[in-house]
N, C-alpha and C positions, 0 to 999 in steps of 0.2 A: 569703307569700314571692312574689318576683314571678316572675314566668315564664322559663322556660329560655332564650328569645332574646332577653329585656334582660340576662339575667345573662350572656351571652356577648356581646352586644355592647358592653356597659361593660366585661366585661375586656378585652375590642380595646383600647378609648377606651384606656383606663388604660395598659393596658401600651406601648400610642403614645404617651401624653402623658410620665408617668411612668419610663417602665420594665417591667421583670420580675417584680421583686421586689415593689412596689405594687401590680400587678394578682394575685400570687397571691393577697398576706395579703386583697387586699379578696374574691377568689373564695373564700374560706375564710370571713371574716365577713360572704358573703353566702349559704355553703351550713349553717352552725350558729349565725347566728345572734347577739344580744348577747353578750357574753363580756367577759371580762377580758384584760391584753394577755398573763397564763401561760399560759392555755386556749386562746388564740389560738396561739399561738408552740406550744405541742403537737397541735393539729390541723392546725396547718400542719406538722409538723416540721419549726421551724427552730430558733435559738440564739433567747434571747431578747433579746440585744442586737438583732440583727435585724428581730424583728417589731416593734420600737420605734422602728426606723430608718425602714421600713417605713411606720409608723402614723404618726409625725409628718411623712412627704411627703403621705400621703392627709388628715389634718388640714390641713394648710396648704391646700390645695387645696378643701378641704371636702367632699370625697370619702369621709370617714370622720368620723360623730359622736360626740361623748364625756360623758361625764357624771359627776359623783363629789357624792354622796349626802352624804356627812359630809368633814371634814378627812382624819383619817384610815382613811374605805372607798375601798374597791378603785373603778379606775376602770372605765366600761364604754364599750365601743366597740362600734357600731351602723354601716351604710354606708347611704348617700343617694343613693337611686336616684337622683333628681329630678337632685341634683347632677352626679352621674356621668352621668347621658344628654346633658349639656350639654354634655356636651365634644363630641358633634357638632353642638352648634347654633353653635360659635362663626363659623362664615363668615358662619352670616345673621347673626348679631347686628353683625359689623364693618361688612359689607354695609348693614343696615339703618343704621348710626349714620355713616359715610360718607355715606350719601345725604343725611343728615338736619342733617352739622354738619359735612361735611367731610372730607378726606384727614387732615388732622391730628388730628380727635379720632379717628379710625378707626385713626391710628397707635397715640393712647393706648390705645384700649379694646382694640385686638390686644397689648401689653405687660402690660395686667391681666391679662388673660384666659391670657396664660402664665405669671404670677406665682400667679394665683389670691386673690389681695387685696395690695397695696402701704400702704406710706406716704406722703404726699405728699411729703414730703422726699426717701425714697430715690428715687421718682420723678423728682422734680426734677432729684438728682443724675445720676440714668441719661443724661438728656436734657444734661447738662456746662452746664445753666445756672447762674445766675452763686450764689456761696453766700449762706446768710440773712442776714446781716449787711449786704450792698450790695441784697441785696430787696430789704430794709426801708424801706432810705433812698432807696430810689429812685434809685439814681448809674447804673444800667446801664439802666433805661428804654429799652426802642426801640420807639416806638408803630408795631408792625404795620402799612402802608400795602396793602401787598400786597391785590388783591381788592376794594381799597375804587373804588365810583364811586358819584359826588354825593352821597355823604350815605346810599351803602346797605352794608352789610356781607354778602359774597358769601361760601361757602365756601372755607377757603383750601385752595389743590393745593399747597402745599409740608408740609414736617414742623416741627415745632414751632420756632421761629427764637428766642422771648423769653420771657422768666420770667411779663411781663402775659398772652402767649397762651396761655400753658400753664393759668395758676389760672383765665383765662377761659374755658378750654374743660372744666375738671372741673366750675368753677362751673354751669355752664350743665349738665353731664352728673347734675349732683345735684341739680341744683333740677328735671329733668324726670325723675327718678328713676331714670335708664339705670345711674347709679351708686350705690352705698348705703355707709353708715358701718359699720364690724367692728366688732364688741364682742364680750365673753363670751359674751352669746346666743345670736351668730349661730353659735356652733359647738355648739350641745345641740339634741338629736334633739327633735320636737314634745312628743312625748308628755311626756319628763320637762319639759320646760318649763309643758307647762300643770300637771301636779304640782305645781311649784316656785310658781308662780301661787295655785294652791288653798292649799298649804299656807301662804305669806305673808297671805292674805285671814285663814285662820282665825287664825292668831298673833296677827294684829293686832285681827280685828273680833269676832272667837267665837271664847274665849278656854276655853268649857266645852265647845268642839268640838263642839256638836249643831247641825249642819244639815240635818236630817230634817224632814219636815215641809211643807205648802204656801207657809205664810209664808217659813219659814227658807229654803226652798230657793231661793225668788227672792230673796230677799236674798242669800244667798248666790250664788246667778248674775248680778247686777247688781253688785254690788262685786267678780267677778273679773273680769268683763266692762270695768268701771272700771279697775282697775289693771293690765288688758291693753293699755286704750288708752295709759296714761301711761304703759307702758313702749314701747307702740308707738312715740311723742312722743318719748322719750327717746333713741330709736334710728334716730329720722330727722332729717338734714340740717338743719338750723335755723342763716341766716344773721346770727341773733345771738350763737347760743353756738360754733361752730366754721369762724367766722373769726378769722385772727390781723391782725395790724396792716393800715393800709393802702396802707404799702410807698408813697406818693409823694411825692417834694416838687415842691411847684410852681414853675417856673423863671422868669426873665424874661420875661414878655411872653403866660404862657399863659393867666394872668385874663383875658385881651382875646379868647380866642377863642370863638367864638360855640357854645352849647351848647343854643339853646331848641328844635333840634330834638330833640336828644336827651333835654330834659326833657321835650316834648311828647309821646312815643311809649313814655318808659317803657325806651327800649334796647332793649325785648324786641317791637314790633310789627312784623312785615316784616323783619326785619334791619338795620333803622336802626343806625349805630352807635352807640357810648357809647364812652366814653376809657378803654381799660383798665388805664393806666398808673395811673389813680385809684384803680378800681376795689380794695373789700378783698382781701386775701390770705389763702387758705385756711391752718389751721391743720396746721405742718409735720408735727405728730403725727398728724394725721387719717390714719386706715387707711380702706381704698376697696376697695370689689369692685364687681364687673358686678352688678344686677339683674336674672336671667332674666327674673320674673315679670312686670315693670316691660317689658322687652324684647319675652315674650309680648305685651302687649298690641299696640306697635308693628309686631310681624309680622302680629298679624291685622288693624289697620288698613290694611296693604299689601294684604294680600290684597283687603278688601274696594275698595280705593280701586282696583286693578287688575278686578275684579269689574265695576265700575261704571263703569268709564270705555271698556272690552273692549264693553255693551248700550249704553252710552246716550252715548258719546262723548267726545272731550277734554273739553269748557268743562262739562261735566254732571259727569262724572270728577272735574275739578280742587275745584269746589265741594265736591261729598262730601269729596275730601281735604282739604281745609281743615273741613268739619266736623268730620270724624275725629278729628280736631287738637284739633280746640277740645272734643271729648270726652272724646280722652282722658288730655288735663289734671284733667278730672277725676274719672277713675276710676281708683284704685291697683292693684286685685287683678280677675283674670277670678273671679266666682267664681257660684253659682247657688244662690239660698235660695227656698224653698218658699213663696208669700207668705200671711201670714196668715191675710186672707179673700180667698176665690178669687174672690167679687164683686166687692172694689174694684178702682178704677183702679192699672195699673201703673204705678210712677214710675220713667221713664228717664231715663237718661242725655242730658243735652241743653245746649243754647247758642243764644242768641238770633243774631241775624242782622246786627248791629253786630260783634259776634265773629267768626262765618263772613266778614264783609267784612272785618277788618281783619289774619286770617291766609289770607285770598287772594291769590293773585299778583295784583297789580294790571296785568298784561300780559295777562290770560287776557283773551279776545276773549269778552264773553258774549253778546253779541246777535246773533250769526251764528250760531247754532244753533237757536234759537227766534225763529219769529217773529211778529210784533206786540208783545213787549215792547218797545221801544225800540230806535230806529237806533243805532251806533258813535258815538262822540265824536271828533271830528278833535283829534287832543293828538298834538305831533311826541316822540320819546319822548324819556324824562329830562326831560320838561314845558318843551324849551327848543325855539324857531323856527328859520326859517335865519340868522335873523342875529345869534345869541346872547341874544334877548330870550322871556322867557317867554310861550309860547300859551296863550289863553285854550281853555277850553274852551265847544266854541259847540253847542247842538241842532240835531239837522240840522231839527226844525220849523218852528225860525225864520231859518237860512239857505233852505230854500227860499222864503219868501217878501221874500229880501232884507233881514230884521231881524237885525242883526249887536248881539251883547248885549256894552255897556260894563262895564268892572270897574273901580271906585276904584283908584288906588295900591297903600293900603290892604292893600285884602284882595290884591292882588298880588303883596306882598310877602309876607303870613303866612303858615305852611308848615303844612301840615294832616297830620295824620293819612291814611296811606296816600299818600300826594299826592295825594288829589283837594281840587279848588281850591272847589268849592263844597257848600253842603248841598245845593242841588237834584241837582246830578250824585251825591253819596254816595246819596239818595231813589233814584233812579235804576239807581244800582247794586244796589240792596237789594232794589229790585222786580225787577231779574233777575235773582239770586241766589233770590230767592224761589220764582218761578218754576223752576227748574233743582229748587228743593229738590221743588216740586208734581209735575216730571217722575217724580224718587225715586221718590217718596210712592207716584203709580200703577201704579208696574213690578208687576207679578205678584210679585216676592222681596220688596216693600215694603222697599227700602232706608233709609228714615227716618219721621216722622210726627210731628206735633206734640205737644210734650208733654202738651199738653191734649186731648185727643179734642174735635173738636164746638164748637173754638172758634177764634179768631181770631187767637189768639198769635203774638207771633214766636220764639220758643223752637221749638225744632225737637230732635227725642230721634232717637235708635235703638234698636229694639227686639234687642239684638245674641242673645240667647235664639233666638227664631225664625228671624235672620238665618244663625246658626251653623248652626241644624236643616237648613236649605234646605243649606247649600254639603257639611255632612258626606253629606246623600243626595246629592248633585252629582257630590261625591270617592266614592263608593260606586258611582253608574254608572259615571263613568268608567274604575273599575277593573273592575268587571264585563264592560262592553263591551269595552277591550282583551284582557280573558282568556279571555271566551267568546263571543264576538258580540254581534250588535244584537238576535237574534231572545230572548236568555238576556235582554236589560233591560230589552227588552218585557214578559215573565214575569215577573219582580221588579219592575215599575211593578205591573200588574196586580194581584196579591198584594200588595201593598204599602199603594198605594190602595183594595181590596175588603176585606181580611180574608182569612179562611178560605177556600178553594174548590177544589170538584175538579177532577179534570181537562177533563172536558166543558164545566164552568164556564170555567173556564181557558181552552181552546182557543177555545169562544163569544165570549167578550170579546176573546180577543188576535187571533179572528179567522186561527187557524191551524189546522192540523190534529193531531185527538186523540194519533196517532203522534207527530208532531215534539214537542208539547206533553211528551208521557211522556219523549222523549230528554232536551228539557234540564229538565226536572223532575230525572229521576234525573241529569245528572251535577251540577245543582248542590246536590244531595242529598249526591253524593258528596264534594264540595268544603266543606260545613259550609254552605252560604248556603242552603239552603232544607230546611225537611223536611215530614213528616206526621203530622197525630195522627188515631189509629184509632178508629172508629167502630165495633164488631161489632155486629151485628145479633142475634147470639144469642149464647151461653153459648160453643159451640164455637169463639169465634173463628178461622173459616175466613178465608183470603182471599178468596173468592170470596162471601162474604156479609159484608166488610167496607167499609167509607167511609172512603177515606181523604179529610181535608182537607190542602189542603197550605198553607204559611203563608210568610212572609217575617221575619223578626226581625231587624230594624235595629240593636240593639246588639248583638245573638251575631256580625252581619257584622262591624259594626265593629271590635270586641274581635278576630276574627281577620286581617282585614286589614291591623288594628294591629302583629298578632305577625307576620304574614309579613313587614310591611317595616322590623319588628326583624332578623328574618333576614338579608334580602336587604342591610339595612347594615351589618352584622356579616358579609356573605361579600364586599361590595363593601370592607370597608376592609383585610378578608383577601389580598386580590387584590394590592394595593399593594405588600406587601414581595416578593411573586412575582416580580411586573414589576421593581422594584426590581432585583434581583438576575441579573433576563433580561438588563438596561443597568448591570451593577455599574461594568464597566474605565472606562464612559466617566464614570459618575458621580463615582469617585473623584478621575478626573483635573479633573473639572471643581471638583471641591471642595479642591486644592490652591489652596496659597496664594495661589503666582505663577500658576496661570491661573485663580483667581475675578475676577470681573471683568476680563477680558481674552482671554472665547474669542476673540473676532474674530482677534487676531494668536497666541496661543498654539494653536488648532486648526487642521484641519485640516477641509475643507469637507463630507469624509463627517464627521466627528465631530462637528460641528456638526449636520448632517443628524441623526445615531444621535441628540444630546443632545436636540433637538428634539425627536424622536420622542419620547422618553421624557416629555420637559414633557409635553406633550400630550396621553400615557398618564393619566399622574398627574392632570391637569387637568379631563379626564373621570370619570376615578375618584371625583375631591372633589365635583364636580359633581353628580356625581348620588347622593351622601350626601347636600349638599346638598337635592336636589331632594325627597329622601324625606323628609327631615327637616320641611319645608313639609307632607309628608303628614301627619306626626304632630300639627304644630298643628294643625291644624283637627281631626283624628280625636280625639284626648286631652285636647289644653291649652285649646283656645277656649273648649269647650262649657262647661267647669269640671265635667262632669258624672262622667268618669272620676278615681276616687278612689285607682287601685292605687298611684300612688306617694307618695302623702302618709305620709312616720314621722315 
């Protein structure tokens, strides 16, 4: 069972998102337990109309999982921790997909995320765009302009305007997994699913149910294993099976317009646009939810891409973000397996450097941070002159000697990949890119490293295992030094890095004295972050003839610094309806009709003042949930290594 300050701060979540009545029955089927929903409805006592009112808002939500064995067995209901924690991750997650696709997809995924899974249709509907029947046929088309320059697709700052921006912004939210398909599955607890897994293998392949045995066994784990992935398959996004028509018809004069950049780039390189008026239409039956896990990843590539750009600068920064990127595309789940043999080479996660250069901003300045790769390229930007004719691009090695380099027509005309005009200048950029990558490589944190140890590749990995370990002790100082001092992080580097040692030891290395050394010994004794195992020197175990060692243990810290800022967001989201209520008269008023939208002339300039205040309150408040919440990634979700909430 999980611990007393997730269990209280998911019934916060709950009874905020939800209601009352949802956060008690889920505090009830998180204090006894699996049950059914009669034994539920009697340890909660309530009517059993209710706790079925109850259970199917936390079902929807996915807040409560269910299961039923046969036709006619009783159902069973389980709660999801995982799920229910998420409901304070949703500022990062808008946050993080905002940044990444814009105001408008940030509007969709804040509508999911209070829906808790939609249909594309009612979706649709919400947003008053136009019905399936003029989709389909394309009659209300209005190709999005908004945002677009020369040939690039920017994030739009408005809210959904047309039917093509809406399928093109889920489209894009499913194909990088921010979004995932509903099914049956997704609402049954692990456990009975991989049952339902085991018992389908045996029905079908071992039909005399013995899988005991060395042979058997792996056969038997390789065809669940099998039919885990083709359900996996089954239950991911696939742009042949769940799209529906593709909604356009092409009008007078639109075959003439020019498309070869957008063949050229794929749609998906840079932001290049592609015509989404064309583009297929999602299937209106397709149900959608948020992807945490998928989400997860994206929040710790922030982190690290903030990590790195904080030591080694913006254009070193931006690089890694763009590998990030190009990583993790292709990695689905955080997760940590033990590898095989402890000798071989570890195979990471990685992307050659044609990748890292074609999801780079092509505006990042890379040679002004390093130097001897290569001068800057004189290119006036949007690759156009003063006088509306395209600039070549010239090296500054052959302008200083007066050699100015001719370009055919030709290739003046053809539009390349990323806009650069030539393979020598793309060479060029690769080798400072490269270089940026070789900076990583040497940092003390080893931010990336070649996929191949010891060779010459362009493939470049990140070891995110080790990179995790380094930032969770980073998050571990940090929090120790706000709470105790600097002289308390100095004693836990110590320990930490040595092992075992006494105090004498202790005071020797940290170079302090044996008194101070004893103070913060025992109070971080007293706090859970450090203790002793005793040595007696005889039978009697006296103190005075004991040794103590004292120690440091990196996940007992963890695991509680975890629970306290369960705590602390559990009494931070407590605060809220206080305050609340400290600013009730002006809230009220401000939540009437005729003066929502309209303080300016319906207020009164202290009431505006007081309403202020209150924003401000609240704004803080979320803030720094938020901010806890970033503690928790790195502490629990990056490492993959914390198991307590997987049912």
């Amino acid at each position: 069972m999980a611990a007393q300050n997730l269990a209280e701060l998911c019934a916060v979540l709950i009874e905020n998102h939800v209601g009352d009545l949802a956060a008690q029955i889920f505090t009830t089927l998180s204090e006894h337990g699996r049950c059914t929903a009669t034994t539920l409805a009697g340890h909660a006592n309530i009517p059993l109309r209710r706790a079925r009112t109850g259970l199917a808002t936390l079902i929807e939500e996915q807040l409560v999982l269910h299961h039923t064995a046969e036709e006619d067995a009783p159902t069973f209901y389980t709660v999801s921790w995982r799920n229910a924690y998420n409901l304070a991750r949703h500022a990062n997650v808008i946050a993080l997909v905002t940044e990444r696709y814009g105001e408008a997809a940030g509007q969709v995924i804040k509508n999911i995320l209070q829906l808790g899974h939609a249909r594309v249709g009612d979706l649709a509907d919400a947003y008053n765009l136009a019905p399936a029947s003029q989709r389909d046929s394309g009659i209300d088309m209005v190709h999005a302009k908004e945002g677009m320059t020369n040939g690039t697709a920017k994030p739009s700052t408005q809210h959904v305007t047309s039917t093509a921006e809406f399928h093109g912004i889920l489209r894009n939210l499913l194909r990088d997994g921010i979004l995932a398909k509903v099914g049956a599955r997704s609402f049954m607890p692990v456990s009975d699913l991989q049952e339902q897994l085991q018992e389908a293998v045996i029905v079908d392949q071992f039909p005399d149910r013995k899988v005991t045995g060395p042979k058997k066994a792996r056969e038997f784990g390789a065809a669940v294993n099998e039919l885990k992935r083709r359900w996996q398959i089954d239950d991911t996004f696939s742009e042949a099976v769940d799209v529906g028509s593709r909604g356009a018809i092409k009008r007078p004069g639109d075959h003439f317009a020019p498309n070869k950049r957008a063949k050229l780039n794929g749609g998906l390189a840079n932001g290049h646009a592609i015509d989404e008026s064309s583009a297929p239409k999602l299937s209106l039956d397709l149900i959608v939810r948020v992807d945490f896990t998928r989400c997860t990843l994206g929040l710790r590539s922030r982190r690290l891409h903030q990590l790195a750009r904080r030591v080694l600068g913006n254009a070193t920064g931006a690089v890694y973000g763009a590998l990030l990127k190009c990583v993790e595309r292709k990695v689905r789940i955080i997760r940590s397996e033990p590898a095989e043999d402890p000798d071989a080479d570890k195979i990471l996660p990685s992307a050659n450097l044609n990748e890292i250069a074609e999801s780079l901003d092509r505006e990042v300045d890379l040679g002004s941070s390093i130097k001897g790769v290569g001068g800057n390229k004189h290119l006036k930007p949007n690759g156009t002159g003063m006088k509306g004719k395209k600039n070549h691009v010239v090296d500054d090695e052959f302008a200083e000697i007066g050699i100015k380099e001719e370009l055919s027509e030709s290739e003046d005309d053809e539009p390349t990949a990323n806009g650069l005009s030539s393979y020598r200048s793309h060479a060029k950029r690769v080798k400072m890119i490269e270089a940026h990558l070789m900076l990583l490589e040497e940092h003390p944190k080893g931010f990336c490293k070649r996929a191949r140890a010891g060779s010459t590749s362009t493939d470049w990995g990140i070891d995110f295992d080790a990179l995790m370990d380094a930032l969770i002790e980073a998050e571990l100082d940090d929090t120790i030094t706000a709470k105790f001092g600097k002289k308390s992080l100095r004693v836990v580097r110590m320990l930490r890095e040595r092992g075992r040692l006494e105090e004498k030891q202790v005071a020797s290395f940290a170079m302090m004295r044996v008194k101070d050394v004893r103070s913060v010994l025992t109070e971080l004794q007293s706090e859970g972050l450090a203790d002793a195992q005793e040595l007696p020197k005889d039978n009697q175990r006296q103190p005075s003839r004991t040794t103590y060692l004292w120690y440091f243990d990196t996940q007992r810290a963890q695991s509680l610094i975890l629970q306290q800022t369960y705590k602390a967001m559990a009494r931070t989201l407590q605060r809220i309806p206080v305050e609340r209520d400290r600013f009730r008269t002006i809230i009220e008023k401000a939540e009437r009709t005729d003066v929502k939208d309209h303080e300016q002339e319906k207020l009164g300039q202290g009431e505006r003042a007081y309403l202020r205040e209150w924003r401000e309150v609240e704004e803080r408040l979320l803030t720094q949930v938020a901010r806890m919440d970033e503690v928790v990634v790195i502490l629990r979700d990056c490492s993959a290594k914390d198991v307590s909430l997987d049912t």
